[in-house]
Z-matrix of the N, CA and C atoms (Angstrom, degrees):
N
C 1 1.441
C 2 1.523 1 110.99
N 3 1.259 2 123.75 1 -24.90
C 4 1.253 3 137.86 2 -137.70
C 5 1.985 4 83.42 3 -99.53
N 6 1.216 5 116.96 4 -42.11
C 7 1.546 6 143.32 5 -162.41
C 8 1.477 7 95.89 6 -70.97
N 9 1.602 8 102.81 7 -70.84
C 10 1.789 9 85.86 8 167.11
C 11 1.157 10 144.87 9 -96.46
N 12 1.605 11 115.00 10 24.53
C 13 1.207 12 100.22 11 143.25
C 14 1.916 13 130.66 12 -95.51
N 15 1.319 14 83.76 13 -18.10
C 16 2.044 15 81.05 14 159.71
C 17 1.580 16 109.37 15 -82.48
N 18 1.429 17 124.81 16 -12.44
C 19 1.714 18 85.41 17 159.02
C 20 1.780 19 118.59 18 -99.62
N 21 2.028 20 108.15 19 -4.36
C 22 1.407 21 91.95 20 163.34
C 23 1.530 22 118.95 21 -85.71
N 24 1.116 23 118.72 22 29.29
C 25 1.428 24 135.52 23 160.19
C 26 1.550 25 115.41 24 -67.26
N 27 2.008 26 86.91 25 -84.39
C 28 0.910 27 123.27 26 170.91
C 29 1.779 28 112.74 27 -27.40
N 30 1.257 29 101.69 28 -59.52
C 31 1.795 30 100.77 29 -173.95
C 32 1.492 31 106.18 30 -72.75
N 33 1.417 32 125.49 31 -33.62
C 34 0.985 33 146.00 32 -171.22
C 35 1.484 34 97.78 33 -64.41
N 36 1.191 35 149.45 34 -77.61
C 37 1.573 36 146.80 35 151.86
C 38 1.586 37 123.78 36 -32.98
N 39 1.594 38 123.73 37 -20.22
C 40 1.429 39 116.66 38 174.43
C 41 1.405 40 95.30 39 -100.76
N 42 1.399 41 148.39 40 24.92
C 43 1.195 42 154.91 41 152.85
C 44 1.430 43 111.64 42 -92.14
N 45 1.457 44 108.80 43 -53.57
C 46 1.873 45 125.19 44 -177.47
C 47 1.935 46 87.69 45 -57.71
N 48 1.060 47 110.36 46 -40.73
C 49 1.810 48 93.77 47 -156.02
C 50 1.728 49 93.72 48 -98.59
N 51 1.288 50 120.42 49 -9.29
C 52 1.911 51 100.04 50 172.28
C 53 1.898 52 83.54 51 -72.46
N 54 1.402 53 115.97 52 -60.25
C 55 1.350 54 107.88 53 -145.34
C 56 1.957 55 108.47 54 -70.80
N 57 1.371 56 117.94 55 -12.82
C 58 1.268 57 105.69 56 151.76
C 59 2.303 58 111.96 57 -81.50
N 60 1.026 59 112.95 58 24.18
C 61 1.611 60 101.65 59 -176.53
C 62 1.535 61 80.83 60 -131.00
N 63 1.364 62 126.68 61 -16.76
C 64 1.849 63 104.63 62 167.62
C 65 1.540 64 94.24 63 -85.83
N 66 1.684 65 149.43 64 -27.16
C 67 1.236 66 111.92 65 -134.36
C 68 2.230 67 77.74 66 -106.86
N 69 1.207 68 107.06 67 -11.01
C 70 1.487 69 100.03 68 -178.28
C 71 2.038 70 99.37 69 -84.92
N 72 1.255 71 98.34 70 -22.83
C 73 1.622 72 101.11 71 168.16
C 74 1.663 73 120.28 72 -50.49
N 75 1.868 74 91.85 73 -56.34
C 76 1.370 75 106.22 74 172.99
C 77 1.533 76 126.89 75 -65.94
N 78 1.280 77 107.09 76 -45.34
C 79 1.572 78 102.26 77 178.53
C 80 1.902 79 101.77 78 -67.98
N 81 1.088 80 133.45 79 -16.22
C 82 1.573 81 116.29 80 -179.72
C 83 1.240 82 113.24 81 -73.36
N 84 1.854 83 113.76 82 -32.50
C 85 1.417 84 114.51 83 -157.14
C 86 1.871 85 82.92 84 -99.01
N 87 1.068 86 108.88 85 10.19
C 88 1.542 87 115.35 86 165.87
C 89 1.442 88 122.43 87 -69.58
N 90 1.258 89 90.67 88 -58.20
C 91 2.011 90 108.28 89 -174.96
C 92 1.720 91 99.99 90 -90.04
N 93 1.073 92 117.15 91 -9.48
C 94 1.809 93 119.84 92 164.51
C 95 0.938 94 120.31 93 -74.36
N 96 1.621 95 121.42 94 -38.35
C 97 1.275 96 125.47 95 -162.96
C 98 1.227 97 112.58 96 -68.28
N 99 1.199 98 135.15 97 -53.40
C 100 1.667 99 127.62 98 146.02
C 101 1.841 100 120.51 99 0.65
N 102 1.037 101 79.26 100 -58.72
C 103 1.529 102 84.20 101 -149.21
C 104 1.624 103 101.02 102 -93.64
N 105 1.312 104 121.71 103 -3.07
C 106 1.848 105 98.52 104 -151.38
C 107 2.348 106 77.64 105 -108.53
N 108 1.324 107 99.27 106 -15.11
C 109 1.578 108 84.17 107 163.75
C 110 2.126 109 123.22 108 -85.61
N 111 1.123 110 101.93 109 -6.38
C 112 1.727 111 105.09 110 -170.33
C 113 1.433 112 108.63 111 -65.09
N 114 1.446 113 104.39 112 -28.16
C 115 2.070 114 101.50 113 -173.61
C 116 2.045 115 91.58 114 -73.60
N 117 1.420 116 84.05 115 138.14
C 118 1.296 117 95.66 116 142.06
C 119 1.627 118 107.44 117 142.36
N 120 1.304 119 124.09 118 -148.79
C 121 1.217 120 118.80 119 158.94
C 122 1.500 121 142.98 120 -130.80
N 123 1.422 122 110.57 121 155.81
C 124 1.528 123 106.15 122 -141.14
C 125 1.739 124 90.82 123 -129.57
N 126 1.658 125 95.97 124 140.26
C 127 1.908 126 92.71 125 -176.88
C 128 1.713 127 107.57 126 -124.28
N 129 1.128 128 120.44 127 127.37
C 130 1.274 129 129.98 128 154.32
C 131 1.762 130 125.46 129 -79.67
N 132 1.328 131 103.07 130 135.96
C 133 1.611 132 89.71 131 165.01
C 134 1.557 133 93.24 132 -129.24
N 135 1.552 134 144.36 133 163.03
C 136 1.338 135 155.25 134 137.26
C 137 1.171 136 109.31 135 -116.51
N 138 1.579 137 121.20 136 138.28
C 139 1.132 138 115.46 137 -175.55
C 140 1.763 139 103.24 138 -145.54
N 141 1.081 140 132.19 139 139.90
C 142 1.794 141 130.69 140 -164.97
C 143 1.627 142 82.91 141 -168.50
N 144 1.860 143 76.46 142 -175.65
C 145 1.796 144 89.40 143 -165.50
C 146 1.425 145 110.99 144 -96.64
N 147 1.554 146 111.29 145 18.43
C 148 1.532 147 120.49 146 166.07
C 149 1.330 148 110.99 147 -112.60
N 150 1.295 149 142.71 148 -45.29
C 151 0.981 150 131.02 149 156.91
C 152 2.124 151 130.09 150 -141.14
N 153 1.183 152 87.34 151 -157.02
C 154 1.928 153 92.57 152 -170.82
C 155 1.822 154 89.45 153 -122.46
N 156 1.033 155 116.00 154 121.90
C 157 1.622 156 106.80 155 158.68
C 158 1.772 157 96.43 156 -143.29
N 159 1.635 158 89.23 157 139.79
C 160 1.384 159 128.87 158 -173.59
C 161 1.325 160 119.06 159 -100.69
N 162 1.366 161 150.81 160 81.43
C 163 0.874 162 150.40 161 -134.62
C 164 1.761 163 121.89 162 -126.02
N 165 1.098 164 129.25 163 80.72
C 166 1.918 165 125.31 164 -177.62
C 167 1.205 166 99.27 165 -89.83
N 168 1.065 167 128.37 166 147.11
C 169 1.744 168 150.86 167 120.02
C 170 1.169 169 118.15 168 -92.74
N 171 1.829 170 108.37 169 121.42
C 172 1.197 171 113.42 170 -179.59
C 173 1.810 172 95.28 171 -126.90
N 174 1.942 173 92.32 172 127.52
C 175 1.109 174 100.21 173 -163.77
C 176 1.408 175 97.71 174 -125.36
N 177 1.752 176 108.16 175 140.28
C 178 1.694 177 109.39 176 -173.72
C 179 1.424 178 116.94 177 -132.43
N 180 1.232 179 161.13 178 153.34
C 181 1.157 180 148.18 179 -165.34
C 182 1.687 181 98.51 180 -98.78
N 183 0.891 182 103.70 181 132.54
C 184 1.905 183 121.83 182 172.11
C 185 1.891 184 96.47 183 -81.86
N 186 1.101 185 125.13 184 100.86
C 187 1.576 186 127.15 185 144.18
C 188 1.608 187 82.70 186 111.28
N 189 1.345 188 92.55 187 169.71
C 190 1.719 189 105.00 188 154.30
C 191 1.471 190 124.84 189 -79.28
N 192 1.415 191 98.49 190 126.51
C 193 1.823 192 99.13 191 161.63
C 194 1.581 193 104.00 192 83.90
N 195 0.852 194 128.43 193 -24.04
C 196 1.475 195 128.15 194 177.23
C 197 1.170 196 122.30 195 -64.19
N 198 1.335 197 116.35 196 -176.81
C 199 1.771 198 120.76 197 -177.28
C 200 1.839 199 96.18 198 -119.01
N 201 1.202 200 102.35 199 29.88
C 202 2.080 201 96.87 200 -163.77
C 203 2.023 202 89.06 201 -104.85
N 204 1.144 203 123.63 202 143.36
C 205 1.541 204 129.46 203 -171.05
C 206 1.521 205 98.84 204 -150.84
N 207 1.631 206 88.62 205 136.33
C 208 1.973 207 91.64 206 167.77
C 209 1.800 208 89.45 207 -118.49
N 210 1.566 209 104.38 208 123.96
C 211 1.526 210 139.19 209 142.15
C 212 1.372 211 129.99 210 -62.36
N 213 1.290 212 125.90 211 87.10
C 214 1.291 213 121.00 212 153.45
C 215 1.728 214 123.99 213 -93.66
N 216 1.241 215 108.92 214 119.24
C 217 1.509 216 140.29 215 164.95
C 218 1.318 217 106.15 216 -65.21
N 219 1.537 218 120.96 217 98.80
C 220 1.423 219 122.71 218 144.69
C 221 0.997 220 125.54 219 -119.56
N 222 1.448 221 112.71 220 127.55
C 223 1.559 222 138.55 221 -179.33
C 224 1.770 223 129.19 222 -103.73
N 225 1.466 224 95.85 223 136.94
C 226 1.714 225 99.24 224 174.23
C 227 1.256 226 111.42 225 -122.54
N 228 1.144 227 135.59 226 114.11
C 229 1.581 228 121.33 227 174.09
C 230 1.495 229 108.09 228 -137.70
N 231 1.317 230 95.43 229 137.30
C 232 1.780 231 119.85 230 174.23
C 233 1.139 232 110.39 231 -111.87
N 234 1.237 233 108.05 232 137.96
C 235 1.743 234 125.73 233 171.90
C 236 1.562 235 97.36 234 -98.26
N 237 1.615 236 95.98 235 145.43
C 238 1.528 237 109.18 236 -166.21
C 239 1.764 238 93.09 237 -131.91
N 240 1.520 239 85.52 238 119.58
C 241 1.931 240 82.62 239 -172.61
C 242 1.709 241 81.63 240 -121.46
N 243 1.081 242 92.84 241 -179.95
C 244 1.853 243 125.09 242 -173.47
C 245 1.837 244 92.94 243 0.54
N 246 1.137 245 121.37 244 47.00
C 247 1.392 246 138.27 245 165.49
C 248 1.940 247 111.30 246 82.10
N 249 1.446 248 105.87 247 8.93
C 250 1.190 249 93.33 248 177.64
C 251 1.386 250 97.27 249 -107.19
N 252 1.806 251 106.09 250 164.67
C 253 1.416 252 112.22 251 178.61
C 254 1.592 253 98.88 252 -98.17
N 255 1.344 254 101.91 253 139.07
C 256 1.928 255 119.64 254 169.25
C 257 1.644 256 106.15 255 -64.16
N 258 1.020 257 122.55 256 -179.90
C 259 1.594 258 141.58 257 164.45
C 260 1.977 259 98.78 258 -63.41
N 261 1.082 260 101.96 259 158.13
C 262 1.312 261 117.44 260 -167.26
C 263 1.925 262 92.33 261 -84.27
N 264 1.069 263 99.48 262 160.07
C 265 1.506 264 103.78 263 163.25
C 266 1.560 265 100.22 264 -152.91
N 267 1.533 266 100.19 265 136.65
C 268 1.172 267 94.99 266 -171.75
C 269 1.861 268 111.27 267 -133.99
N 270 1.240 269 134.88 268 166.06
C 271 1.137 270 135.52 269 -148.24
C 272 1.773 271 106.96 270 -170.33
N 273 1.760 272 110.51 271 118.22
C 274 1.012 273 110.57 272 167.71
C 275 1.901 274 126.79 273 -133.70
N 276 0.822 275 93.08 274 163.08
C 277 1.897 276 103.65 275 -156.94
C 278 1.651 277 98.59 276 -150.13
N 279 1.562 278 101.62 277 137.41
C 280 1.384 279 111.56 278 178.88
C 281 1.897 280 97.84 279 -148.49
N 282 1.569 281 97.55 280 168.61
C 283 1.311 282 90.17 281 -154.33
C 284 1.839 283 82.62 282 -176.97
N 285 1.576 284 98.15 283 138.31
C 286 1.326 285 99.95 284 -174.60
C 287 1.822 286 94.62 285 -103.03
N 288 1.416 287 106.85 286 164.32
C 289 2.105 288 124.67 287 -161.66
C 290 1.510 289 87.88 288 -142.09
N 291 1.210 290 106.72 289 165.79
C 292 1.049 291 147.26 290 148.43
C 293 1.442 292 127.62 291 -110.32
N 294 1.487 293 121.04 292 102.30
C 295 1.716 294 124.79 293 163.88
C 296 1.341 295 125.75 294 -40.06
N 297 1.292 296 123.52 295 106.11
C 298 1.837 297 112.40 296 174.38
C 299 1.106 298 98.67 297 -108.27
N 300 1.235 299 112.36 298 124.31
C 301 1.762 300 112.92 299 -168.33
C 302 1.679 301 110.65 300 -107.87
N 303 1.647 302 110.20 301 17.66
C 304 1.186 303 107.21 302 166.36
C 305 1.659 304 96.58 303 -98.76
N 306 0.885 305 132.40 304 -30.00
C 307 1.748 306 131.12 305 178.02
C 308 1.613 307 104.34 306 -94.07
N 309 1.394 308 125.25 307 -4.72
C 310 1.656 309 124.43 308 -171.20
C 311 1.945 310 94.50 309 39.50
N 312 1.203 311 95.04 310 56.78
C 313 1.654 312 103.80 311 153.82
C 314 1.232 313 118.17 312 -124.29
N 315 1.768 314 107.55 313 143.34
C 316 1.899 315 108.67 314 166.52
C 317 1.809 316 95.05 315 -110.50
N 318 1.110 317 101.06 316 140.73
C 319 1.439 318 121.29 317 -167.26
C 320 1.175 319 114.97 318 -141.96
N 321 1.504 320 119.07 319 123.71
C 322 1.267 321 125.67 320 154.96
C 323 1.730 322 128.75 321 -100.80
N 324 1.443 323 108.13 322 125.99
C 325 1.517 324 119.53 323 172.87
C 326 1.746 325 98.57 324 -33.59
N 327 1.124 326 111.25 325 144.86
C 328 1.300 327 122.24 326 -176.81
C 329 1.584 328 138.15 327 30.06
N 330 1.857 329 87.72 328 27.66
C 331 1.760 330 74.74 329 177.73
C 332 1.726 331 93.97 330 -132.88
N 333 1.187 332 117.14 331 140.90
C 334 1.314 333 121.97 332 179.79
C 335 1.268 334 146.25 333 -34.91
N 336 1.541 335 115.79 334 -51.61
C 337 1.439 336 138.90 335 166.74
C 338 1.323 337 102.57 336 -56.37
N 339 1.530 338 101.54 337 148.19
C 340 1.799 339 104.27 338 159.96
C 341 1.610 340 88.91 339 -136.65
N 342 1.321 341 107.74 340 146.40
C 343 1.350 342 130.17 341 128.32
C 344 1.241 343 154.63 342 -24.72
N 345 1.446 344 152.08 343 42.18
C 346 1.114 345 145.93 344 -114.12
C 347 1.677 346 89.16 345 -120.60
N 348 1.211 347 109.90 346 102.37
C 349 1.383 348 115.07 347 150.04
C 350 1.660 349 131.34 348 -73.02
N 351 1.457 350 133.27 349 149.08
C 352 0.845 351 131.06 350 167.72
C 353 1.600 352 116.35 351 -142.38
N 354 1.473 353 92.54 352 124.88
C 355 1.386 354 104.90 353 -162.91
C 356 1.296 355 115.20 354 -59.99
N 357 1.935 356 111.41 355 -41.47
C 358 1.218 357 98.85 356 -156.15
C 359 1.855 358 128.00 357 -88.62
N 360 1.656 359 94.72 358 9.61
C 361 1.775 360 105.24 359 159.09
C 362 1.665 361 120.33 360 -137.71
N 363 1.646 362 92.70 361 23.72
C 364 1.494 363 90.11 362 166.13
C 365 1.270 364 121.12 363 70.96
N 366 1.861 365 114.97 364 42.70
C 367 1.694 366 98.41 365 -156.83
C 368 1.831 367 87.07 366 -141.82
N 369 0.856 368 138.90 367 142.14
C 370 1.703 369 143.95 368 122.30
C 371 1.219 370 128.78 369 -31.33
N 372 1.645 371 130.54 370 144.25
C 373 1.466 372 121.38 371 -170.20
C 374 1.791 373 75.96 372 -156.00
N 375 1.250 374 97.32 373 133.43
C 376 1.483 375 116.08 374 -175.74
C 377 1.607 376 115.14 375 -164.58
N 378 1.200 377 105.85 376 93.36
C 379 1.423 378 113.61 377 163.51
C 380 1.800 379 113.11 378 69.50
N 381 1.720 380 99.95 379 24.02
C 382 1.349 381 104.19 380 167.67
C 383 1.973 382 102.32 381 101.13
N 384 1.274 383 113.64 382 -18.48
C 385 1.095 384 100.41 383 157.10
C 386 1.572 385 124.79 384 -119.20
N 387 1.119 386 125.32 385 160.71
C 388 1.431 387 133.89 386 -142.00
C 389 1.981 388 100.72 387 -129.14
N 390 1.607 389 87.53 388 112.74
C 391 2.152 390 92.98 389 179.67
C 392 1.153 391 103.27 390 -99.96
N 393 1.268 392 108.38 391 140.96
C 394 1.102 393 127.42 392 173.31
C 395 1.947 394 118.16 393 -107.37
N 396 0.918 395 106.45 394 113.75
C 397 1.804 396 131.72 395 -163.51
C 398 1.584 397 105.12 396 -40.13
N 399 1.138 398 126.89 397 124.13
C 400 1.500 399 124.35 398 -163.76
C 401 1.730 400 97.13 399 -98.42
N 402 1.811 401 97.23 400 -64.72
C 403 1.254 402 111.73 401 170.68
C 404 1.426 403 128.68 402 -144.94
């Protein structure tokens, strides 16, 4: 008697500790999940009867495991007069964020724009136009 109850112990505790090592499994790939889709790159197009703008964000994580990202902004835009398109002009800017993954924002100290990621279709929202994730 004595035998099975130290091994329905026994089983009884290597059950308690898988299912506390899945639910600490789950809550990590919980607070990850945010973040381990945000790197990568994201494409805009706008297009009207004034102009064409072309728009990537290429976004990378700074260090391991962190919420720290360097953003580079590259841009193409054509002006479209009496229906023809001009020469491209193009313009790039990068700038390191911070991820807050209770607002799914990347943010930089003193600079205006934010970033608004959204996890649940994989897309960018920036200043009224909306990227869609390449890779």
């Amino acid at each position: 008697m004595k035998k099975t109850s130290i091994y329905l112990l026994i089983a009884g505790g290597s059950s308690l500790l898988l299912l506390i090592a899945m639910a600490i499994t789950l809550l990590r790939s919980g607070q990850k999940e945010n973040t381990d889709f945000v790197p990568g790159i994201y494409a805009c197009e706008a297009i009207n009867e004034f102009c064409v703008i072309r728009d990537t964000l290429i976004i990378r994580r700074i260090g391991l495991g962190g919420n720290d990202y360097g953003i580079t902004r590259k841009s193409a835009f054509q002006r479209v007069m009496m229906g023809k398109k001009g020469p491209p002009e193009f313009q790039q800017v990068g700038w390191p964020a911070t991820y807050q993954p209770a607002r799914h924002w990347l943010t930089q100290e003193g600079r205006a724009d934010t970033i608004l990621y959204s996890p649940r279709n994989n897309k960018m929202y920036k200043s009224g136009f909306i990227y869609q994730k390449l890779e």
